[in-house]
C-alpha positions in Angstrom: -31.7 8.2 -30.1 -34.2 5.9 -29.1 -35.9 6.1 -25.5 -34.6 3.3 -23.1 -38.1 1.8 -21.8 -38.3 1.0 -17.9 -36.8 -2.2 -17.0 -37.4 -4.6 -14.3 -33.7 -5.4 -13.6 -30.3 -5.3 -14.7 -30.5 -8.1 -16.8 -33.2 -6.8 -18.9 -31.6 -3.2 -19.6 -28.6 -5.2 -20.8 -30.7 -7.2 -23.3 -32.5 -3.2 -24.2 -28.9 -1.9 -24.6 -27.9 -4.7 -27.2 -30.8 -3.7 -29.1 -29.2 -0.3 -29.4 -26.0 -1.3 -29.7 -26.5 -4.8 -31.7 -23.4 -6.6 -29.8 -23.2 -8.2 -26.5 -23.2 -6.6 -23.8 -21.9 -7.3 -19.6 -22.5 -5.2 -16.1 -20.5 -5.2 -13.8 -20.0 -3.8 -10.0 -16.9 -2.0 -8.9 -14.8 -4.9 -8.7 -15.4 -7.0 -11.9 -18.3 -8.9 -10.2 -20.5 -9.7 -13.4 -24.4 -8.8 -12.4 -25.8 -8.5 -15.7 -25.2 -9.4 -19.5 -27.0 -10.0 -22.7 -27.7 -12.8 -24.7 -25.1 -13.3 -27.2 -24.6 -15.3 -30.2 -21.6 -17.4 -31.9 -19.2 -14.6 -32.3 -18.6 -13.9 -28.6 -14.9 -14.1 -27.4 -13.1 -16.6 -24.7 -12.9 -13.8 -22.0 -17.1 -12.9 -22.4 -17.9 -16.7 -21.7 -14.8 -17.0 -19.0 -16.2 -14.0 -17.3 -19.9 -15.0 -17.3 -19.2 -18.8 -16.3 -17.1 -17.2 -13.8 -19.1 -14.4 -12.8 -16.0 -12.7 -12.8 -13.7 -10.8 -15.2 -10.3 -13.2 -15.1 -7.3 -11.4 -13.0 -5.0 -11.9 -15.8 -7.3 -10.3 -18.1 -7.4 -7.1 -15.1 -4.1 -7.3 -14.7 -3.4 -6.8 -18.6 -6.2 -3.8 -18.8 -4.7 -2.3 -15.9 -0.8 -2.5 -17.2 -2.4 -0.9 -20.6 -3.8 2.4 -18.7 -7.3 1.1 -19.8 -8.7 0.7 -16.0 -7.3 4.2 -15.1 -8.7 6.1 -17.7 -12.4 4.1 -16.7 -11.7 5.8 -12.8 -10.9 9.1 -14.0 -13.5 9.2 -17.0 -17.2 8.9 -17.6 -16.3 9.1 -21.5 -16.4 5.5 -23.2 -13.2 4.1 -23.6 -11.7 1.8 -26.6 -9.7 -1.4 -26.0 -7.9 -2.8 -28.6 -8.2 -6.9 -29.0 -5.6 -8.8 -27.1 -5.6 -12.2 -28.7 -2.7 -13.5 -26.4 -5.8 -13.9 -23.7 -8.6 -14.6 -26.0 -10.1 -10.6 -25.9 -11.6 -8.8 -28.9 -12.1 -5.5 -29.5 -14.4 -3.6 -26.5 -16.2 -0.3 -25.7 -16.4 0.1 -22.0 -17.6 2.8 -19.9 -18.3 3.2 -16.3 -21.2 3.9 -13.7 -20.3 6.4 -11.5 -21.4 9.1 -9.4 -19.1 12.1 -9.4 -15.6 10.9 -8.6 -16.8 7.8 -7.4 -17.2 3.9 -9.9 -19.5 2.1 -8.8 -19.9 -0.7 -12.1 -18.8 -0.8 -15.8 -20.8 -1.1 -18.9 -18.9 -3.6 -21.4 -19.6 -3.7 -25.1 -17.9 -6.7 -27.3 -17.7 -5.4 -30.9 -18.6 -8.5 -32.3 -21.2 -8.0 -34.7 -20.5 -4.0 -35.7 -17.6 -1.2 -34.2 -19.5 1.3 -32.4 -19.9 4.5 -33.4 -20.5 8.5 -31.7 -24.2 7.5 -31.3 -23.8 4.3 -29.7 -21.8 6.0 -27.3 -24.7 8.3 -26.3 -26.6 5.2 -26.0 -24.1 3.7 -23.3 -23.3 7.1 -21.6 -27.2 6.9 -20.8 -27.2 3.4 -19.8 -25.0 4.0 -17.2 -26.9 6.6 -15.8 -29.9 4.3 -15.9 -28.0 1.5 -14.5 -26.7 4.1 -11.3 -29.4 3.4 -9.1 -29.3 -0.4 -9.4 -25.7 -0.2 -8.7 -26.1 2.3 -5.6 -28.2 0.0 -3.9 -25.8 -2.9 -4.4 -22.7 -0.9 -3.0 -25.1 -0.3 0.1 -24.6 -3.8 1.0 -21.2 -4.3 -0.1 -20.4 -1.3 2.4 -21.8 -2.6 5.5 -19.9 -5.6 4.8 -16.9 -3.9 4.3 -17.5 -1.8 7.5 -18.0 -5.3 9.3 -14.5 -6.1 8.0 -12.7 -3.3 9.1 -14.0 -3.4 12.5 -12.5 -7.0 12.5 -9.5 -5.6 11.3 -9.9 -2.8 13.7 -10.2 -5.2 16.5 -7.1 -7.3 15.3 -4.8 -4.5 15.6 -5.8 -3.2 19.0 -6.0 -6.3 21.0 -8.9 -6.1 21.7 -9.9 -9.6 19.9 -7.3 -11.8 21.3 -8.7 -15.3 21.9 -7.8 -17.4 18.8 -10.9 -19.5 18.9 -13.3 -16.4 19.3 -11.0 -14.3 16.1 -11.6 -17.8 14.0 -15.2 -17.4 14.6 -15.7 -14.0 13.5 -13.6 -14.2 10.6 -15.9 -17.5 9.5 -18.8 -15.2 9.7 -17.4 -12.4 7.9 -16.2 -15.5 5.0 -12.7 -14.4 6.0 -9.7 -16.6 5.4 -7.1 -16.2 8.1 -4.3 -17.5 6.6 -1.6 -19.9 8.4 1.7 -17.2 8.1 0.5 -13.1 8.1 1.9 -9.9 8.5 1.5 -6.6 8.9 2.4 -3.8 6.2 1.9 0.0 7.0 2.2 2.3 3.8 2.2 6.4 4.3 2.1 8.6 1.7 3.5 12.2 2.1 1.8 14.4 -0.6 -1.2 16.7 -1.2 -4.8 15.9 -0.8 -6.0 15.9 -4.3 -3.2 13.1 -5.1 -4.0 11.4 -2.0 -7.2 11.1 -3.0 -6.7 9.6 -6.6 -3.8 7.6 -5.0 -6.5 5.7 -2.5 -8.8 5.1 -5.7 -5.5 3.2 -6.9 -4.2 1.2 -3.8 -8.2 0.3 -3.6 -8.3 -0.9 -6.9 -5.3 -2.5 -7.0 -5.8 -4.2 -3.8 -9.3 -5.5 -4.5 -9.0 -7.0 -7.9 -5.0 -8.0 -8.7 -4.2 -9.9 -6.0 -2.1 -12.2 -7.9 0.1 -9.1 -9.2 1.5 -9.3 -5.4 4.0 -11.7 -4.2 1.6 -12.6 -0.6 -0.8 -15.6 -1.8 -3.4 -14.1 0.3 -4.5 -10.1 0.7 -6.7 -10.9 4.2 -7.3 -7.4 5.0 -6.7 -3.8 4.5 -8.0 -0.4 5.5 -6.7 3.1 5.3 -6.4 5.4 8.3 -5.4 8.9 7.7 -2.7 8.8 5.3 -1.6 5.6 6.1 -2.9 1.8 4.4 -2.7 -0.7 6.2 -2.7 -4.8 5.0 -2.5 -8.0 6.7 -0.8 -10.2 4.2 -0.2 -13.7 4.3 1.4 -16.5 3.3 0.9 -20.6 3.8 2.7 -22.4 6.1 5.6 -24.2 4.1 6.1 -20.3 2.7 6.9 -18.7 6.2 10.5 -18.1 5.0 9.5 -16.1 2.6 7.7 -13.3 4.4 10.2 -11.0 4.6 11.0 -11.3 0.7 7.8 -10.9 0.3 7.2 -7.8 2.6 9.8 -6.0 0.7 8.8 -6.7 -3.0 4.9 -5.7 -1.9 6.1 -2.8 -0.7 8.8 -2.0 -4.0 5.9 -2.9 -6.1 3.0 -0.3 -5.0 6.1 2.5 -4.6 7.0 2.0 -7.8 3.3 2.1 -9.0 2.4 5.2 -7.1 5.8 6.8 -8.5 5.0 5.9 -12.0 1.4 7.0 -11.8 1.9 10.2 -9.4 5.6 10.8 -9.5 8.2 10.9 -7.2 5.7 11.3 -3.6 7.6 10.2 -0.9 5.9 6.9 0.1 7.1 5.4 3.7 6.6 2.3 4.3 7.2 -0.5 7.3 6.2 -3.9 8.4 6.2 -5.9 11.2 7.2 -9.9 12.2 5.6 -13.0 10.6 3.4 -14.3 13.2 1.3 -18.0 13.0 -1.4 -17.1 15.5 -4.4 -14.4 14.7 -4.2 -13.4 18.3 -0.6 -12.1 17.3 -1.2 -10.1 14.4 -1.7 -6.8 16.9 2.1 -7.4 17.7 3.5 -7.3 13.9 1.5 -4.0 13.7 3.1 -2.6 17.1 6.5 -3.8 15.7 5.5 -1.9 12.3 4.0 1.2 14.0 7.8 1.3 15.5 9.4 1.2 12.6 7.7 3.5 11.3 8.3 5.6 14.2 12.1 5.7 14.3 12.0 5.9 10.0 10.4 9.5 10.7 12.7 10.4 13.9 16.0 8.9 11.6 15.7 9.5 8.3 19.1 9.2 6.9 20.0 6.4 9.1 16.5 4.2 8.3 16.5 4.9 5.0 17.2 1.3 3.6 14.8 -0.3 6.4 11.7 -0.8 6.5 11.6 -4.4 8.3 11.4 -4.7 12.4 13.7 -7.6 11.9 16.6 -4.8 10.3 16.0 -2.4 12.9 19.5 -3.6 14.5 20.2 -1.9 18.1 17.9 0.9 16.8 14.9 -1.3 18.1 16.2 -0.3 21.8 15.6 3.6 20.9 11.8 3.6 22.5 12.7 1.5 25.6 15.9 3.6 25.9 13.8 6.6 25.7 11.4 5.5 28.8 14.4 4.1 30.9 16.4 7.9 30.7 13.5 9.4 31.6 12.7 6.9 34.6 16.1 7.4 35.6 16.7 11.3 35.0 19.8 10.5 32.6 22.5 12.6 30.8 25.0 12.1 28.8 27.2 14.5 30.2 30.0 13.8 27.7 27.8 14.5 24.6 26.2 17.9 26.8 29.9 18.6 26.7 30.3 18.6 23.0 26.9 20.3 22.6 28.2 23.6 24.6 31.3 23.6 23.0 30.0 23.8 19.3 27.3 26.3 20.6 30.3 28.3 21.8 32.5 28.1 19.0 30.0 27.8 16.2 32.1 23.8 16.1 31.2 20.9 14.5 32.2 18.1 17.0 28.9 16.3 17.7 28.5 16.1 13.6 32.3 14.7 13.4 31.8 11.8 16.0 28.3 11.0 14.5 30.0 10.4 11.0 32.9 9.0 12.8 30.7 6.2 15.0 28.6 5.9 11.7 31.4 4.7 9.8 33.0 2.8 12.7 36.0 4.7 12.8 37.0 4.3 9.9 39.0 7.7 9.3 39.0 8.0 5.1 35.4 7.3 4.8 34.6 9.5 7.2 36.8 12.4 6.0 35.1 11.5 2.4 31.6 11.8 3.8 32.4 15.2 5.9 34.1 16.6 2.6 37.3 17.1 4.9 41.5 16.6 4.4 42.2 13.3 6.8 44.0 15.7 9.3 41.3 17.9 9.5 39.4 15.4 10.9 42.1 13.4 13.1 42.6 17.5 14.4 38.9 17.3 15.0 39.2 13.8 17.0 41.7 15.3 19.3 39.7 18.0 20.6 36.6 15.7 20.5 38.6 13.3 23.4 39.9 15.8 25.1 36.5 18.7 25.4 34.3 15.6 26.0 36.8 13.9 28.2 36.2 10.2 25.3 38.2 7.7 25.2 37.0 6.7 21.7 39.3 3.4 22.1 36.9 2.1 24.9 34.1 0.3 22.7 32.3 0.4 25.6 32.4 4.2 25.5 31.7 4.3 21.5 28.4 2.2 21.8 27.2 4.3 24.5 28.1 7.8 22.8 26.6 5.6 19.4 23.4 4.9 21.4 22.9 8.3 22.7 23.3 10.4 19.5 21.0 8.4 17.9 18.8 8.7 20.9 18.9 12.5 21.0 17.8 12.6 17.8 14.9 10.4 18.1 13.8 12.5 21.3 13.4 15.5 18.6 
């Protein structure tokens, strides 16, 4: 194999790897950004001159290469990878391979077969390029990180409070060249699996969230950052689509879980988001109302298992204020302690029974279906429940209140 010669910049080692190679060739950063190509002559496909005029790889074409596996296999591979022509968006055949460092892309290396297929040696020849081309690319993620720092000290600052005058939050977000849409929201996403999937499942959301915006149903993707296990995104929306925030909220959120499902199986992926708000000095109060849902889905996970919005949190939105007033107050249930002794006693299951029973609000067969019991086992059950715990389970006054406190003795676990 021929000797690459130095190079003065990217765009000259992609002209030196066309000589190699004899068909066109484009560099790109992490996210699709061109930075480099080749001259190229007649044969060169709709998507090279789209991307270059551009300076970006189209989303639809991403969003195809990424439904085909071909973006994946770039993350997880330093090998050169083949991709068939799609003619339905003007793509021919292409070699691509990326720059990394480790785990870690930085750029891509694209090949059109235009003149010639490649062949075992030209793959040396691009395997080497991208180690050439590592430097180059390390220097440009350098700036692209402090930018990105910049952002999520914004964001940072959003969420806390701690930027709260409107005019001052427009002003930083015009220096940053963020858009702050008219309608956004907050989304909070926690995965519940081991490290080494956590870490190939941030590589994903990153991707994903950088480059396919359009594959999501919020028209804007403002901001986003991960913290712990959790990612969090401000999403928004324009004004006349306010309406459809909540929609949207719940098909983001079905859409990544059913991503990270089909890449990484079934991980249990929790996920919660708070109120549309209009005003940027808000959006720390759709991520408070988020943060509690997300709350009282880990404290209640049977009951919360269908909600994830703060709007569908029902009477289990007083749980936390609930909380802080018994313990202001000193208060006790004394009817459900009365319950709790018994069944201690007597090995019973009378707190279980008027859970189900309050669950299914009173009706008697579904609750005798759910507790896998004969009817008269459980109106047996009933009996003793009214008279150990001294209930009048007639009074609805008395059933919200017992209602309210299960719940609430659960959530205090």
């Amino acid at each position: 194999m021929e000797p690459f010669e130095e190079f003065s910049d990217l765009m000259e080692l992609a002209d030196m790897i066309t000589e190699r190679v004899g068909n066109p060739i484009t560099i790109e950063d992490m996210n699709h950004h061109v930075i480099a190509y080749s001259t190229h002559g007649d044969m060169t496909d709709p998507v090279r001159i789209q991307t270059i005029m551009n300076r970006k790889v189209p989303e639809e074409v991403l969003i195809r290469f990424w439904k085909d596996g071909i973006i994946q296999a770039l993350m997880h591979s330093d090998e050169p990878v083949r991709i068939p022509a799609v003619k339905e968006v003007g793509l021919n055949n292409r070699i691509a391979v990326s720059i990394r460092r480790g785990h870690e892309v930085f750029g891509y290396i694209w090949v059109q077969e235009a003149v010639r297929p490649l062949d075992e040696k030209d793959f040396e020849v691009l395997k080497r390029a991208a180690r050439l081309a590592l430097p180059r690319l390390l220097h440009r993620k350098d700036r692209h990180t402090k930018q990105e720092e910049k952002r999520k000290q914004f964001f940072w600052q959003l969420l806390s409070r701690s930027a709260n005058e409107s005019v001052d939050i427009e002003k930083m977000a015009l220096q940053l060249r963020l858009h702050l849409p008219p309608v956004m929201v907050v989304l909070i996403l926690e995965a519940h699996c081991p490290d080494t999937k956590w870490n190939s499942m941030q590589k994903e959301l990153a991707y994903l969230l950088g480059n396919l915006g359009e594959f999501f149903p919020f028209r804007h993707l403002t901001l986003w950052t991960f913290d712990d296990r959790q990612l969090l995104v401000l999403a928004g929306l324009d004004q006349w689509e306010q309406k459809k925030a909540e929609e949207a909220s719940r098909t983001f959120i079905h859409q990544l879980r059913r991503r990270l499902t089909r890449q990484f199986g079934s991980e249990t992926m929790v996920a919660a988001y708070g109120e549309p708000v209009t005003s940027p000095s808000e959006i720390w109060l759709s991520y408070q109302q988020a943060l509690e849902v997300m709350q009282i889905k880990k404290a209640l996970p049977d009951e919360m298992k269908m909600i994830e919005g703060y709007q569908e949190l029902g009477v289990y939105r007083l749980l936390p204020k609930l909380k802080q007033w018994n313990q202001q107050m000193k208060y006790r249930n004394l009817k459900l302690e009365r319950l709790l002794t018994y069944d201690k006693e007597n090995q019973g299951n009378l707190l279980e029974t008027l859970e189900a029973f309050l669950d299914n609000t009173g009706k008697a067969n579904q609750t005798a279906q759910q507790l896998h019991i004969h009817p008269n086992t459980l109106g047996y059950r009933l009996k003793r429940i009214c008279e150990v715990g001294d209930i009048d389970l007639n009074n609805p006054n008395e059933r919200i209140m017992l209602f309210l406190d299960i719940k609430l003795r659960k959530y205090n676990v």
